[in-house]
N, C-alpha and C positions, 0 to 999 in steps of 0.2 A: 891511124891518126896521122893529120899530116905533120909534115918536120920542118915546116915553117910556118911565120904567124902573117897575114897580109893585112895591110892597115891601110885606112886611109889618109892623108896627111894633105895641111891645109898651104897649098903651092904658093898663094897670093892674096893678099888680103882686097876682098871686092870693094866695091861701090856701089852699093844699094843692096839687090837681093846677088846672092850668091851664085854663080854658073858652072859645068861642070870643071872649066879650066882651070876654076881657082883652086881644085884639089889634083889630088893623083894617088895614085895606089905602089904602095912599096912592100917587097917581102923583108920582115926581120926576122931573128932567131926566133924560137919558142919563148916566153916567159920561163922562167923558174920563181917559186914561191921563196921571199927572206923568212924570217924569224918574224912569226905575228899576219902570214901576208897566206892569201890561196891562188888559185890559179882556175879563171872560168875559162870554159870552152863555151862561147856565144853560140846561141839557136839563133835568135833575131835582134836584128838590129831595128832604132827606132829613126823616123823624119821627121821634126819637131820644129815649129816656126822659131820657136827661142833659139835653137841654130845660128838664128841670123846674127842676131846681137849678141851671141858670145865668139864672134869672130869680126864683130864693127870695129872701127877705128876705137870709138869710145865705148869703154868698159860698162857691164849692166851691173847685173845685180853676184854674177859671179864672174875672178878673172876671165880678163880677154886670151882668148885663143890664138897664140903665134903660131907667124909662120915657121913651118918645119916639124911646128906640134901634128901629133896624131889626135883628130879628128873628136870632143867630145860628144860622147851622145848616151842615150839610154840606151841599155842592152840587157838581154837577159840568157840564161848560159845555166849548165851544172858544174860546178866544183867537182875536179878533177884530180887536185892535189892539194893536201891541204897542212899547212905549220900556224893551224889557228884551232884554239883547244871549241872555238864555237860554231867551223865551220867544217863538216863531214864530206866527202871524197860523197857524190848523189847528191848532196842537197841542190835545190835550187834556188836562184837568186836573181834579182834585178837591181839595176842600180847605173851608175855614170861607169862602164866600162871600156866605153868608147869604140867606133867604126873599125875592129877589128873581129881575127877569130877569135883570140886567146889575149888574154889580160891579167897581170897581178895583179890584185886586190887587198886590198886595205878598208876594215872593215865598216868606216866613215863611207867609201864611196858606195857604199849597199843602200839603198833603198828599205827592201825587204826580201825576206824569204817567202820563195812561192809556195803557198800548202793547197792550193784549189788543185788537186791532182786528177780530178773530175773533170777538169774545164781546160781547155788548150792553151799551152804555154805563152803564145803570142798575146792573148788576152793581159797577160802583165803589163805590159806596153800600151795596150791600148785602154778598153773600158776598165780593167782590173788594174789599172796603174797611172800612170801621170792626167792623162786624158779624164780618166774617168773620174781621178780625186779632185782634179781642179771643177769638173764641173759639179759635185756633188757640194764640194766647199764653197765656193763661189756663188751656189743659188741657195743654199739653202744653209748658210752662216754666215754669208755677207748680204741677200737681198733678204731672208727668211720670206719665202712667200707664203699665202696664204689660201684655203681653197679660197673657189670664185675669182680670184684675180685674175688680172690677163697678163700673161710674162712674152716679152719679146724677146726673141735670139738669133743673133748676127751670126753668119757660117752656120746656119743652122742646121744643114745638113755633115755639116765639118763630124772630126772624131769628137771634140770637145762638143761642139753645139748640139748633137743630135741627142746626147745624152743629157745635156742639160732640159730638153724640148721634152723626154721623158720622165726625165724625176719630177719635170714641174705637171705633167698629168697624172704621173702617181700621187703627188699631192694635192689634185684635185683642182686646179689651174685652166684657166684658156689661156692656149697656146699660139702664137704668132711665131712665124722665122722669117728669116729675109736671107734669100739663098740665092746664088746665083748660076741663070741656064735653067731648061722646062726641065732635065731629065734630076736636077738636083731637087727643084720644089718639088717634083713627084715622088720624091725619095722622102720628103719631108712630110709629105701627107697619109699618102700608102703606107710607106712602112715605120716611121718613127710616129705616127699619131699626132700631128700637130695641127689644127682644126682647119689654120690658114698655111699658106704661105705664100711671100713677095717676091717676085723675081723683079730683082733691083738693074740687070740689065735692061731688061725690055719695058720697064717701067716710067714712064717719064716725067713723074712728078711722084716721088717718094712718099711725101707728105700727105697726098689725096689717096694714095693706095693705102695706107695704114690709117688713115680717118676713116678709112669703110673696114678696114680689117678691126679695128679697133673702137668701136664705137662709144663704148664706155671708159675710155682712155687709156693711158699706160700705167700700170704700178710697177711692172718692174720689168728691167731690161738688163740684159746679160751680153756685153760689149764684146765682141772678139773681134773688132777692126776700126773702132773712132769711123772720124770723117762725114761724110755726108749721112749715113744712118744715123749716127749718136746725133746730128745736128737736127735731122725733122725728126727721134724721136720724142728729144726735148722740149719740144715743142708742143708735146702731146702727153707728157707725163702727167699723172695725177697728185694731189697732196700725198705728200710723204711717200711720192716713189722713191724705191732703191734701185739704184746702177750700180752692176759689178762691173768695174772695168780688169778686165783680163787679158785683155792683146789690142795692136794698134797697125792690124797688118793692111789695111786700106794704103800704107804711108812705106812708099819703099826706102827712104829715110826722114830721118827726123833735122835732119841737116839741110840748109837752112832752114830754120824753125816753121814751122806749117802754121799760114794762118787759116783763122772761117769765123764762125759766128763762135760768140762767148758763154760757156752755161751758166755762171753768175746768176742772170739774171732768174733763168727760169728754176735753179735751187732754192733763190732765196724764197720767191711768189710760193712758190709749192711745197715748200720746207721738206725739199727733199735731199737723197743723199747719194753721194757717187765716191765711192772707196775702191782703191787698187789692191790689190792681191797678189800674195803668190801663195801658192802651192806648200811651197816649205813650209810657212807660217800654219801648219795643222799637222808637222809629221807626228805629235803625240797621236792621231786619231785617226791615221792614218788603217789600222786595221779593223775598226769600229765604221768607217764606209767602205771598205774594201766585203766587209761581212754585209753589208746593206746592200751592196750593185751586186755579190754574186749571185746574193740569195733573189734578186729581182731579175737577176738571168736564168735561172733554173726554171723561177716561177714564169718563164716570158713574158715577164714585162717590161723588162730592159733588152735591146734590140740594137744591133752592132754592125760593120759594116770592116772589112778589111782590103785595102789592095796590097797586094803583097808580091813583091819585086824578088827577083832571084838572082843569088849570089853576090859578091859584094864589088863588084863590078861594076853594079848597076848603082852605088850610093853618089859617085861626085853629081852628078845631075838630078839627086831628088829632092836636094831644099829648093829649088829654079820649079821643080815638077808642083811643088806642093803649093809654092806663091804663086802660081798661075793656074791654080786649079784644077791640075789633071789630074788629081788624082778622085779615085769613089769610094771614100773610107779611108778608114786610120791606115798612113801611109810606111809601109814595114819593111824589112828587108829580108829575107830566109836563106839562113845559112845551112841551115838544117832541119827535118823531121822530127814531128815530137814524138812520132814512133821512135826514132834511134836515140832516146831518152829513155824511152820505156823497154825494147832490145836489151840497153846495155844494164836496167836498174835489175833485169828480173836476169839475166846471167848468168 
């Protein structure tokens, strides 16, 4: 084991999206567990667009990230030591642990405990966890689709998007994505199932490529970056489509205020509807879709995609990597082997 913990810690607060300089890596002591509290040893660490804005000038939806703070983020790890009468020395867990090895825990920052002992821990993180909940909540408790519709998705080859591009063919759906680069819309087609998709770079009229992709209009579109998509798909919605809006990453800030076209108009014509979301807002059911995506991965019908970066060296430069696209799949960090999980449980 090592005998120091290395964190990542946030050097400078940026301007717009985040770069590797704004962070830096520091060794502290080990954690020790208080009274009530465990101690994770991190497998993977997660790159998450919400990143951005929990280190903006202006506060989201949870406090902002100072500087000098260590690094929040999603992590997931086994309990190594433990003065929590509901948390066992083996168990495993996901939750806000943050860009380090080792973290004390408090049992508010858990997530959940991992029991898919079947399925690879990093899956926590990605389809079996934050990724995968927002997109199962998001399409199918905020737009409820319906078979026969055609559901459109931004980032559609993203970790969020590509999942959403599947629940909605498991529920019998046409499928449209709008992704960006040949090698992402091929990713979209081949391997996620998605009938069409739009490559919005090479495309130079948005709105006439999704009037052929779409011929019988939009019911429901699943937002993971506003801006010029959300603008010609609106244009295209049908009566009583549903938009989830879920992310606004087209906009490297929202400072000074971004103007464009207004949807006003084409909600009220179509008496349709556009609701924001998070994720939080369904942790009661959280394990009731966690049991629906794993059982649609076993049965392959849920379909996944990981880049996964080594050692934690490599984290101040991947929210920069993930806003600019370089990455092909849910973007991870490995600290470790889920073999040396499985080594130390059998013992």
């Amino acid at each position: 084991m090592e005998q120091v913990n290395r964190q990542v810690w946030l050097k400078s607060r940026p301007n717009g999206i985040p770069q590797a300089d704004d962070f830096a890596i520091r060794v502290a002591p080990l954690p020790t567990a208080a009274e009530g509290e465990f101690v994770v040893r991190n497998s993977y660490l997660s790159v998450d667009p919400a990143m951005r804005g929990w280190i903006a000038d202006t506060s989201t939806y949870w406090p902002r990230i100072e500087v000098g703070d260590t690094m929040r983020a999603f992590s997931v790890g086994e309990v190594i030591s433990s003065r929590h009468p509901d948390y066992a020395v083996g168990d495993q867990v996901m939750g806000i642990f943050g860009w380090q090895d080792y973290a004390a825990v408090r049992p508010e920052q858990v997530m959940r405990k991992v029991l898919e002992r079947d399925l690879s821990l990093s899956l926590s993180l990605g389809v079996l966890g934050l990724n995968g909940l927002t997109a199962y909540f998001g399409l199918l408790d905020v737009c409820q689709p319906k078979p026969g519709e055609t559901v459109v998705v931004s980032t559609a080859a993203g970790a969020v998007g590509s999942a959403v591009g599947q629940i909605a063919r498991i529920k019998g759906c046409r499928v449209v994505g709008i992704a960006g680069g040949e090698d992402k819309v091929r990713q979209c087609v081949e391997e996620f199932g998605y009938d069409v998709a739009i490559d919005y770079k090479r495309e130079a009229d948005i709105d006439a490529a999704l009037r052929k992709a779409c011929p019988d209009g939009i019911d429901v579109y699943y937002d993971n970056t506003s801006g010029a998509a959300l603008d010609a798909v609106l244009r295209q919605i049908n009566v009583h489509a549903r938009i989830a809006i879920c992310g606004t990453a087209s906009f490297a800030s929202w400072e000074p205020w971004n103007q464009g076209p207004r949807p006003e108009r084409h909600l009220l014509v179509k008496r349709a509807t556009m609701r924001g979301f998070l994720t939080t807002d369904f942790a009661a059911r959280y394990e009731e879709a966690i049991a629906d995506l794993a059982g649609w991965i076993r049965d392959g019908k849920l379909k996944y995609r990981e880049d996964m970066r080594e050692g934690i060296e490599s984290a101040p430069g991947l929210i920069q990597t993930l806003y600019e696209g370089g990455n092909a799949g849910k973007l991870l960090i490995r600290l470790r082997e889920d073999s040396e999980l499985a080594e130390r449980s059998t013992s």
